[in-house]
C-alpha positions in Angstrom: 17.2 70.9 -11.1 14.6 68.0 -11.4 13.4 67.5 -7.9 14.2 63.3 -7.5 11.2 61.2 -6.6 12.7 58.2 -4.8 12.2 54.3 -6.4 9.4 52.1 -5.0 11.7 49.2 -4.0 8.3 47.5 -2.7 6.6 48.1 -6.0 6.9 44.3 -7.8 5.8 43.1 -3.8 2.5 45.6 -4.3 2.0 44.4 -7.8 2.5 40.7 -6.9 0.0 41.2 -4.3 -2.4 43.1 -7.0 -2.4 40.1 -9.3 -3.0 38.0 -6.7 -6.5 39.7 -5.6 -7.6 39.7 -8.9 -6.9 36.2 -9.5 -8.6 35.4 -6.1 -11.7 37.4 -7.2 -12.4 35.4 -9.9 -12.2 31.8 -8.1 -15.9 30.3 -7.0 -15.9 29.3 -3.1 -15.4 25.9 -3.2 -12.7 24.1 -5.4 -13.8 22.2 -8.4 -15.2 18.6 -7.9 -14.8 16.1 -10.4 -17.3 13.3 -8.5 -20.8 13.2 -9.0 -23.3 14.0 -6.7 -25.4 11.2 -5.3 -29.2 11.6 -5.9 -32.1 9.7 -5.8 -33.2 9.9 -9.2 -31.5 6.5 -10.7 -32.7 3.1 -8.9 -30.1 0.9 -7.4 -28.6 -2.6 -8.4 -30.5 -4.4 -5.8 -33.8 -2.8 -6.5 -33.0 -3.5 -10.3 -32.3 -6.9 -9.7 -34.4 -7.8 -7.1 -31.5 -9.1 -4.9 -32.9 -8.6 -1.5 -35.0 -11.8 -2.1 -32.4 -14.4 -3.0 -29.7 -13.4 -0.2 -30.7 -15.3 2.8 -29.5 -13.9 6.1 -26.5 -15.9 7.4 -25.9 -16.1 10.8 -22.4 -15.6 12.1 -19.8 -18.8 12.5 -19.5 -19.6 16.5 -16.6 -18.8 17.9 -13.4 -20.9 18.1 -12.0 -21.7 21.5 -9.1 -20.5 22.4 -6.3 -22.9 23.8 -6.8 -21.4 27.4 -10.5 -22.0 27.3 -9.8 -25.6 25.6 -7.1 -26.5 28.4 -4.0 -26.7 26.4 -1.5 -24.8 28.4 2.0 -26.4 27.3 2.2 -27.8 23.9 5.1 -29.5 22.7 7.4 -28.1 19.9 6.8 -28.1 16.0 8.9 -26.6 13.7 7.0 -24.1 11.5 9.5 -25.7 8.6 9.3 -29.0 7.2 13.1 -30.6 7.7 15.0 -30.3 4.3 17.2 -33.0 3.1 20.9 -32.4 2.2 24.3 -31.0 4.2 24.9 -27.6 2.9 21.7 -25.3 3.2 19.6 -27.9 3.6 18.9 -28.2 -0.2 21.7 -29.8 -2.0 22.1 -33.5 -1.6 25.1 -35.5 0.2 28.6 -34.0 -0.5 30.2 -35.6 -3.7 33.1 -38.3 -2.9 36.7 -36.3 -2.6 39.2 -36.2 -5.4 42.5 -35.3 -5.5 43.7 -32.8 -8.2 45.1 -34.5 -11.2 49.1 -34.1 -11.7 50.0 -31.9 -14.3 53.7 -32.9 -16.0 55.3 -30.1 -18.1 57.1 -31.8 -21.2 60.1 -29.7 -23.2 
């Protein structure tokens, strides 16, 4: 009788695990990168155009006062809406006048 080597149940585990060293062997360190480096080789826009000399420096808006620092403490009320005309919804105009249903007579 053959002497009976037991199966390597682990084996596609190990071979996974061998593909997947070979495959990270062959990757650089550092992923791809699709932007481009910045140098300083190429001239910018504003040296190009010379925009440094037409922007004047603007100096910043003052400050609005607050209502406490104006001295308005109660205000009165204002809708944020405008009032719409109408009944219904406040967009259709006055309800039409009432009418009864007509009579309907059956004839034979």
């Amino acid at each position: 009788m053959h002497a009976h080597l037991p199966d390597d149940y682990n084996y596609p585990k190990v071979l996974a695990r061998k593909e997947l060293d070979y495959h990270l062997s062959k990757l650089q360190d550092v992923n791809f990168k699709n932007r481009a480096k910045s140098t300083d080789l190429f001239n910018t826009d504003k040296v190009v155009y010379d925009v440094m000399d037409h922007i004047k420096a603007k100096e910043p808006a003052p400050r609005k006062k607050n209502q406490m620092e104006l001295g308005i403490h109660d205000k009165p009320f204002q809708p944020s809406r405008t009032k719409r005309s109408g009944i219904v919804d406040k967009g259709i105009g006055k309800f039409p006048e009432y009418k009864e249903n007509p009579l309907k007579f059956t004839t034979r």
